[in-house]
N, C-alpha and C positions, 0 to 999 in steps of 0.2 A: 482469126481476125474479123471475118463477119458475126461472131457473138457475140464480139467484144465490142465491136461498132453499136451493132442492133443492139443491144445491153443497155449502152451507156444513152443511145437516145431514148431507146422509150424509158428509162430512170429520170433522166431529165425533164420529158415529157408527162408523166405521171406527178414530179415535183411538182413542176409550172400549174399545171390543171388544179393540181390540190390548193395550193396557195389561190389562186386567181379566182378559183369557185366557191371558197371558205365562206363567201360575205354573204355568198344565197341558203345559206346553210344546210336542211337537208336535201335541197336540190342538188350540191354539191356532190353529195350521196352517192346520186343519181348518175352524176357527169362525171365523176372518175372510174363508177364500176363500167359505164358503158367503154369508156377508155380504153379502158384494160381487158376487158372481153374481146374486144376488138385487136389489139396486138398479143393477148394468150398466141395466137396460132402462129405467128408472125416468128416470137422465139423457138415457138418448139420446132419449127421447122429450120431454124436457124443451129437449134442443138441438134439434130438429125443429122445437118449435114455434116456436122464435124465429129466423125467417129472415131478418127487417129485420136482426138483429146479429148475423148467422149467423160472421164474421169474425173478432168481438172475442171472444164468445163460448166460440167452437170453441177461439179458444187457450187459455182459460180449464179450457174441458171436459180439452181433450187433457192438460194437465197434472196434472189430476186423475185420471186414468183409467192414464195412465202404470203410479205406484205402485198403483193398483188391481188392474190386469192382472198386476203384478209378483206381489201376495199371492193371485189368483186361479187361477191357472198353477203357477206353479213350485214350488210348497211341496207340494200335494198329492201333485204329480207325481213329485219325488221324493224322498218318505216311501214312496209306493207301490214303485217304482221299487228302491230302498233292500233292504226286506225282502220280497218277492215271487222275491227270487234265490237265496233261500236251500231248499236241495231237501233234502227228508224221505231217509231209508236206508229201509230194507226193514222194520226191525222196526218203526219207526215214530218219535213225536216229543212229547220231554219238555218243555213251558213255562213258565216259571219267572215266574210274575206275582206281582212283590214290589214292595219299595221299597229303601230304602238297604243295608239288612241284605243281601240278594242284589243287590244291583249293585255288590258290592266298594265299598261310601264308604272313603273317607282310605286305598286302597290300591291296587294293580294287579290288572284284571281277572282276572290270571292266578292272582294269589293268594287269590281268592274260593272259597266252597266251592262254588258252580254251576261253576265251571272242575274244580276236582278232583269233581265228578262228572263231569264229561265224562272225564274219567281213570281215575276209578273204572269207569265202563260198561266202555269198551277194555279191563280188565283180565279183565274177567266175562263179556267175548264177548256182552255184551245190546248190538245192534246198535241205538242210539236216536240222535238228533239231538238235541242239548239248546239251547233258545231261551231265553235269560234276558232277558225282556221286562221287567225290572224297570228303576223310574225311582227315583232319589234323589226325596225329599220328596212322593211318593205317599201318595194319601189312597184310603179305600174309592170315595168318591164320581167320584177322576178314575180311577180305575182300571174302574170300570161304565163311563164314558165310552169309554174306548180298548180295552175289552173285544170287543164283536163284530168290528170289523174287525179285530184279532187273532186272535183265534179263522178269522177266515175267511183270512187270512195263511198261516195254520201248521199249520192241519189240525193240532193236538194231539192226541195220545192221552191223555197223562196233564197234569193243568194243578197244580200247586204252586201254594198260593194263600198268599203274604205278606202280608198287607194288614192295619191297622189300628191302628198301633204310630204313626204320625202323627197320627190321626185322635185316639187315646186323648191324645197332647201337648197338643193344641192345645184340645183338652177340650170334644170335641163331643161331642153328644149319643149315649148308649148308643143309644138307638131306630132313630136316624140311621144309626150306625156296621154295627148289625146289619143294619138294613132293605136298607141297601146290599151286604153280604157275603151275605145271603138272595138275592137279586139276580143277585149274581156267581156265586155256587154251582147256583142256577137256569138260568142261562142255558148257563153249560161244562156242565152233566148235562144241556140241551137238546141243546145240541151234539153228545153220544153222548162228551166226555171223562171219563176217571175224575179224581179230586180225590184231592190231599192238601192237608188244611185246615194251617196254621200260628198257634197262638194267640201272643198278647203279653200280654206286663205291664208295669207303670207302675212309674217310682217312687212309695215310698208318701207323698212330699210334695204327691199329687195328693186325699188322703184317705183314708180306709178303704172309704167307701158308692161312694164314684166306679170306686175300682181294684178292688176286688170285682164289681161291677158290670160291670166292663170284661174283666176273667179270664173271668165267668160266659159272657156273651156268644157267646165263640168256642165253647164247649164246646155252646150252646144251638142254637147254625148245625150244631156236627158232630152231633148227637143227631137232629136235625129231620132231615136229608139221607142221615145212615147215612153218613158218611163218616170214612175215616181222617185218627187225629188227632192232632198234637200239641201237646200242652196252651204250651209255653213253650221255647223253645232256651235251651241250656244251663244254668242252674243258675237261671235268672229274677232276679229280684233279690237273690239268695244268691250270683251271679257274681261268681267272685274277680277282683278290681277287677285283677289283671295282666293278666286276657283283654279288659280294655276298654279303649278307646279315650281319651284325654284328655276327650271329652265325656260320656264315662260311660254311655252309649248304644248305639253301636258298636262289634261285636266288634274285638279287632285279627287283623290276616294269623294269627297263632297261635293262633287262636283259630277259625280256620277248617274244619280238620280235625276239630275236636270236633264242631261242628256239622254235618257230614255224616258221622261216626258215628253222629250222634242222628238223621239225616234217613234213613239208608241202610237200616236194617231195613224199614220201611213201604216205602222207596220202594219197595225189590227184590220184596216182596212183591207187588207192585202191577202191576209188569213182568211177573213169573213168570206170575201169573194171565191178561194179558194173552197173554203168549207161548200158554203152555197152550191156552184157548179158541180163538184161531188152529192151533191144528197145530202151532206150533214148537218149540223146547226150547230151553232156558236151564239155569244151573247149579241146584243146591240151593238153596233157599232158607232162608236163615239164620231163626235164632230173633229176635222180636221183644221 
């Protein structure tokens, strides 16, 4: 009876987690193998005790442990695995922690503006490694989540922080939204990375008090931390509706170059500095 109880709840419980963590994707990974790591010991001592039905039992347990072991193992392993192989250049390593806007949505990677900064560097002799750690439908909140072990992944120098243009849709909470970007900006300036902040705006179907509110925000994170900032990519909601996408959201491919025009002056500036304080040399730095 206690196998069959213990059994049927952690089943349940493993269901619910898998389902409810699916949206963070592979933090989800993350948070069902620690789940399950955690009640391994829980069954087996539960099979231990019942030696009278040690037979009927055990094929009961083994089948449940099966899929257990599968999400316990193999998912952490390789996530880890995955991006652990990827090795920094000498000048060092740019991180691109966004959301859709930098992970190329409804396009080819290649035609993203984190690809044409990897393009851009090569032409300017700034020797960096560029990581676009960004996930389609990121929130500030999953982005805290899969924050330090990134950070610890990629040894970044400079971390690009996209985040809250999801968070602003789905119309959470300002306090929420900053509390979390406070957060993440705390944490990479623990880390010894420099930032470049990235703000968002709304459409104004969201309100005046809400998207005012939400504009304020990012600008209150760059003021508090001293860091560089840009208030909104391209034209904000004054974007002429041919650089967007059918969902009226996302930039399209041609619209991509504009955007690391607008990103390019801060960045360079930011590398320069960097190079300098080490001893190296890089070109001129443009005007901002």
């Amino acid at each position: 009876m206690v196998l069959i109880i213990v059994s049927k709840f952690v089943s349940k419980l493993v269901v619910s987690s898998i389902v409810s963590a699916v949206s963070e994707r592979f933090i989800s990974k993350i948070t069902v193998s620690r789940l399950v790591i955690n009640f391994i010991p829980l069954l087996s001592a539960a099979f231990y005790r019942k030696k009278s039905s040690r037979k009927k039992s055990g094929q009961r347990t083994n089948l449940l442990l099966i899929p257990v072991l599968v999400f316990s193992t193999y998912y952490p392993a390789n996530y880890a695995a995955a991006d652990s192989t990827i090795a920094s250049p000498a000048g060092g390593t740019i991180l691109i922690f966004g959301d859709s806007i930098s992970a190329a949505y409804g396009m080819d990677r290649e035609q993203g503006w984190v690809h044409l900064l990897t393009e851009r560097l090569a032409t300017q002799d700034l020797d960096y490694n560029v990581i676009n750690a960004s996930v389609s439908g990121e929130t500030t909140g999953g982005g805290l989540i899969r924050l330090p072990k990134t950070l610890q992944i990629h040894q970044p120098d400079l971390v690009i922080i996209e985040l809250g243009g999801n968070d602003g849709l789905r119309g959470y909470p300002i306090d929420k939204i900053q509390g979390n970007l406070n957060a993440i900006v705390d944490a990479t300036l623990g880390f010894g990375a420099d930032i470049l902040l990235v703000g968002m705006v709304l459409p104004p179907n969201y309100g005046a008090r809400y998207t005012k509110a939400f504009e304020n925000l990012f600008s209150e994170v760059a003021d508090e931390f001293n860091l560089p900032f840009l208030p909104y990519l391209l034209q904000g909601t004054a974007t002429d509706q041919a650089l967007m996408q059918r969902d009226g959201i996302h930039p399209t491919p041609e619209a991509q170059n504009l955007l690391l025009e607008e990103l390019w002056p801060k960045i360079e500036r930011i590398l320069i500095a960097q190079l300098s304080s080490a001893g190296g040399s890089g070109p001129e730095s443009g005007t901002e």
